[in-house]
C-alpha positions in Angstrom: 25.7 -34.5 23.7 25.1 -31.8 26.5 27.3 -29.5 24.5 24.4 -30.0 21.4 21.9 -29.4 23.8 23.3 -26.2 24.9 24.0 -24.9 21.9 20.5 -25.6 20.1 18.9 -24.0 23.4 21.3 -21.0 22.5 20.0 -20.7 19.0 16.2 -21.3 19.8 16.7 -18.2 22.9 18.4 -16.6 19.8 15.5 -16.6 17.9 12.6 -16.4 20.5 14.9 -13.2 21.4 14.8 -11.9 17.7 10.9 -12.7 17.7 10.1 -10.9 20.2 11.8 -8.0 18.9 9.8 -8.0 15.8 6.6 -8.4 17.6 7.7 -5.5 19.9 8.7 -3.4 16.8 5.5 -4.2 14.6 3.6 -3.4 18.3 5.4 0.3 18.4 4.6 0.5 15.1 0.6 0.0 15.2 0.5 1.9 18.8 2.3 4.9 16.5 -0.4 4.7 14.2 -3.3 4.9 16.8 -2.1 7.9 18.0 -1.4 9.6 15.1 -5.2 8.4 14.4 -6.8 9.6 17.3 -5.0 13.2 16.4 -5.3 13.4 12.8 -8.1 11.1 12.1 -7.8 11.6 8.1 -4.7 12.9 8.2 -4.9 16.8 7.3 -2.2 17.7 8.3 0.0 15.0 7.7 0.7 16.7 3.9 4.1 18.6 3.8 5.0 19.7 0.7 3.9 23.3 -0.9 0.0 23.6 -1.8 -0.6 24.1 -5.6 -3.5 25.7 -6.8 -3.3 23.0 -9.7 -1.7 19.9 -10.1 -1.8 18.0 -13.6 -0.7 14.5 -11.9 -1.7 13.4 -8.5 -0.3 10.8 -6.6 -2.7 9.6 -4.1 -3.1 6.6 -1.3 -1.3 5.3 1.9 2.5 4.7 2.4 3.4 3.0 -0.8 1.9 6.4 -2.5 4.0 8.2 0.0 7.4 6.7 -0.7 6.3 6.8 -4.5 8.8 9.1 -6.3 8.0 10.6 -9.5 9.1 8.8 -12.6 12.2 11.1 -14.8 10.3 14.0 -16.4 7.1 14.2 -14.7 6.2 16.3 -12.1 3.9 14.5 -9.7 2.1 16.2 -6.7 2.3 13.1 -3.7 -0.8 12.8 -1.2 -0.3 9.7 0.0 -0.2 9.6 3.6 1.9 6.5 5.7 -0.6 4.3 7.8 -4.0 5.7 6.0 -6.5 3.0 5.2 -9.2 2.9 2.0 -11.5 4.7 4.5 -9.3 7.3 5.8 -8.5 8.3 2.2 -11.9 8.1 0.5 -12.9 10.9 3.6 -9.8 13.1 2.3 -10.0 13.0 -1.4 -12.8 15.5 -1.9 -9.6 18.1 0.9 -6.3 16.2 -0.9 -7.3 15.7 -4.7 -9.8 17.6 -5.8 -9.1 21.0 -5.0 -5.9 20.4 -7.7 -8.1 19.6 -10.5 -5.7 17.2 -11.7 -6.3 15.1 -15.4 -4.5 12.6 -14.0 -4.8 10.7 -10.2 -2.6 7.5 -9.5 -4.2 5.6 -6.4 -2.4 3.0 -4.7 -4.2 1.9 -1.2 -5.8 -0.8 0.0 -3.3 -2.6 2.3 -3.8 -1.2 5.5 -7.4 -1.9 5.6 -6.4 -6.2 4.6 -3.6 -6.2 7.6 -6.2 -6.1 9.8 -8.0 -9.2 9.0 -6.1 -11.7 11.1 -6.7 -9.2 14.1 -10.4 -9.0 12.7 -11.0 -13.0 11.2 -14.6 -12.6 11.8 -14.9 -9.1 10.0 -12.8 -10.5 7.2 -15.3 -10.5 4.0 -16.7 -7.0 5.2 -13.4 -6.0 5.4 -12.3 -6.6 2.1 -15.8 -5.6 0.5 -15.1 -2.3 1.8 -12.0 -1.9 0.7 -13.2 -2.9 -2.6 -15.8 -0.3 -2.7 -14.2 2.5 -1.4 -11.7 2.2 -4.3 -14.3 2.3 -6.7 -15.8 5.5 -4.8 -12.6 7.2 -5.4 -12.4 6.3 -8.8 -16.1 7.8 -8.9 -14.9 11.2 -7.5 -12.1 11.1 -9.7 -14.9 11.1 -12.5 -16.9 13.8 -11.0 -14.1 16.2 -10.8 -13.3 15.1 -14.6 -9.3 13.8 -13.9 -8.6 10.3 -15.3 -7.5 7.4 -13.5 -4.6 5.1 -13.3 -5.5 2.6 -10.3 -2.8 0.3 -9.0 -3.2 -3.1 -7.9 -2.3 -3.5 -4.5 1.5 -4.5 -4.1 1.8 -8.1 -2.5 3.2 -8.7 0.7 7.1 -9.3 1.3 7.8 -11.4 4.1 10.8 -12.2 5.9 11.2 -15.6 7.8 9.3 -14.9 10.5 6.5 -13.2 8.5 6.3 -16.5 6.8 5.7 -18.5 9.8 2.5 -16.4 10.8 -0.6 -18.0 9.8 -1.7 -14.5 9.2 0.4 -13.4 6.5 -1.2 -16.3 4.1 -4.9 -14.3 4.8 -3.3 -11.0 4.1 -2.1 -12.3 0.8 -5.1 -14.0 -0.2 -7.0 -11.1 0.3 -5.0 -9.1 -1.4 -5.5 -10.7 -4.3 -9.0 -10.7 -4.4 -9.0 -7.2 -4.0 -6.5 -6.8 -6.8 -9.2 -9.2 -9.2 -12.0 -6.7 -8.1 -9.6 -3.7 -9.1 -8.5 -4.9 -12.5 -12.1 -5.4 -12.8 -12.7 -1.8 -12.6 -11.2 -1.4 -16.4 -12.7 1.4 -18.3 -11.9 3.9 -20.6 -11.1 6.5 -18.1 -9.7 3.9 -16.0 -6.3 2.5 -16.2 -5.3 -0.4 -14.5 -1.6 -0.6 -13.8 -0.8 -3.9 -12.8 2.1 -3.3 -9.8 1.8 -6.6 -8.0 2.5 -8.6 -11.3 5.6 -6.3 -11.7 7.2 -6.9 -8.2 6.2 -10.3 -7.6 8.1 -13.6 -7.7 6.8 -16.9 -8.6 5.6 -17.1 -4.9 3.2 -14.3 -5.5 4.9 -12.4 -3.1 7.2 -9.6 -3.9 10.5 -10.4 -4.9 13.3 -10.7 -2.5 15.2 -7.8 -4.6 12.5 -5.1 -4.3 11.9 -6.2 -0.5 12.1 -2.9 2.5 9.7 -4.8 4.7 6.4 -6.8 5.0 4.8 -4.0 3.4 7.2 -1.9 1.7 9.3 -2.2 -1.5 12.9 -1.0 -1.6 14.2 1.9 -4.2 14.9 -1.0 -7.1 11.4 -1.8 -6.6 10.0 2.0 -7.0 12.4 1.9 -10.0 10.6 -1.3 -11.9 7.4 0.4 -11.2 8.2 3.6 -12.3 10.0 1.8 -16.2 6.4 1.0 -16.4 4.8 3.9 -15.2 6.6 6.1 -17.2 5.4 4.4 -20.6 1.9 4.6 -19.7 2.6 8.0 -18.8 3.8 8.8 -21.8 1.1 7.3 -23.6 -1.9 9.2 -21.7 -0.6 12.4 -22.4 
């Protein structure tokens, strides 16, 4: 009997150990993010690759833009930028997009803004209301500048264990999906809705264990579903 007792306190210091971790981890990760804030507040000079005097596809938005390669046969100028919220790349577009005069402008963002509502509970509808309308702004500078839009839904979340057992990750979730029912509602004849979260996720909702990185990434098979998609659509716009 003692020798079951020690070994189940083993396994629950195991995993209070490997909690901690994770909280220390996603901690680092945020405190990263503050900084890089506080220096870069829109993130000017967090964009790398060569300046273009035109670009006839843009890919714009937060991390998930970022990591985002280019479908086989189409050249795609990236500015997404890791970490950046709805807000943070509404303030940029008129610096990142529009001096490219592009036809074409794929935005994916929206999550970082809806990770903040367990942090923010009582913010939580203004939250998402923003986020909500600052996509649409976009889309309406996308219009002024004269460049079509294909607007992605918001990938789902993909939680591990542990991510499952926070209370928070059901809000997240929820709210991204109300966000996602707000953006397929933005439908329109310059507008194209391209439906990521239905192509990644499982019966859960979330997305699937195969195109899983992390909470809030999706792994190279995952970019490659999208992009099956994506590259159809392409096709069809030009």
């Amino acid at each position: 009997m003692s020798h079951r007792f020690c070994l189940l306190g083993l396994v629950l210091l195991g995993m209070t150990c490997i909690g901690g971790f994770v909280v220390w981890q996603r901690a680092r990760h945020f405190e990263r993010l503050f900084y890089l804030t506080r220096l870069d507040p829109i993130g000017l000079n967090m964009i790398r690759n060569e300046p273009s005097s035109t670009a006839p596809i843009v890919m714009f938005g937060d991390s998930r833009a970022a990591a985002w390669p280019a479908p086989t046969g189409f050249f795609i100028t990236n500015r997404g930028v890791p970490g950046h919220t709805s807000t943070q790349s509404l303030l940029r577009y008129r610096m990142h997009v529009s001096p490219l005069q592009p036809a074409l402008v794929i935005i994916q963002v929206g999550v970082n803004d809806l990770v903040a509502l367990p942090l923010l509970a009582n913010d939580a509808e203004s939250i998402v209301q923003t986020t909500i309308a600052n996509i649409g702004e976009m889309v309406d500078l996308a219009r002024v500048d004269g460049s079509r839009v294909i607007l992605t839904t918001i990938f789902p979340l993909g939680p591990d264990l542990f991510s499952h057992l926070d209370p928070g990750t059901g809000q997240i979730q929820t709210a991204i999906e109300q966000v996602n029912a707000a953006i397929r509602a933005m439908s329109a004849p310059d507008v194209i809705i391209f439906d990521s979260a239905a192509l990644l996720a499982d019966a859960s909702g979330y997305v699937a264990e195969a195109y899983r990185a992390d909470l809030l990434h999706i792994n190279p098979k995952g970019y490659q579903v999208l992009n099956e998609a994506l590259s159809m659509l392409l096709t069809d716009t030009q």
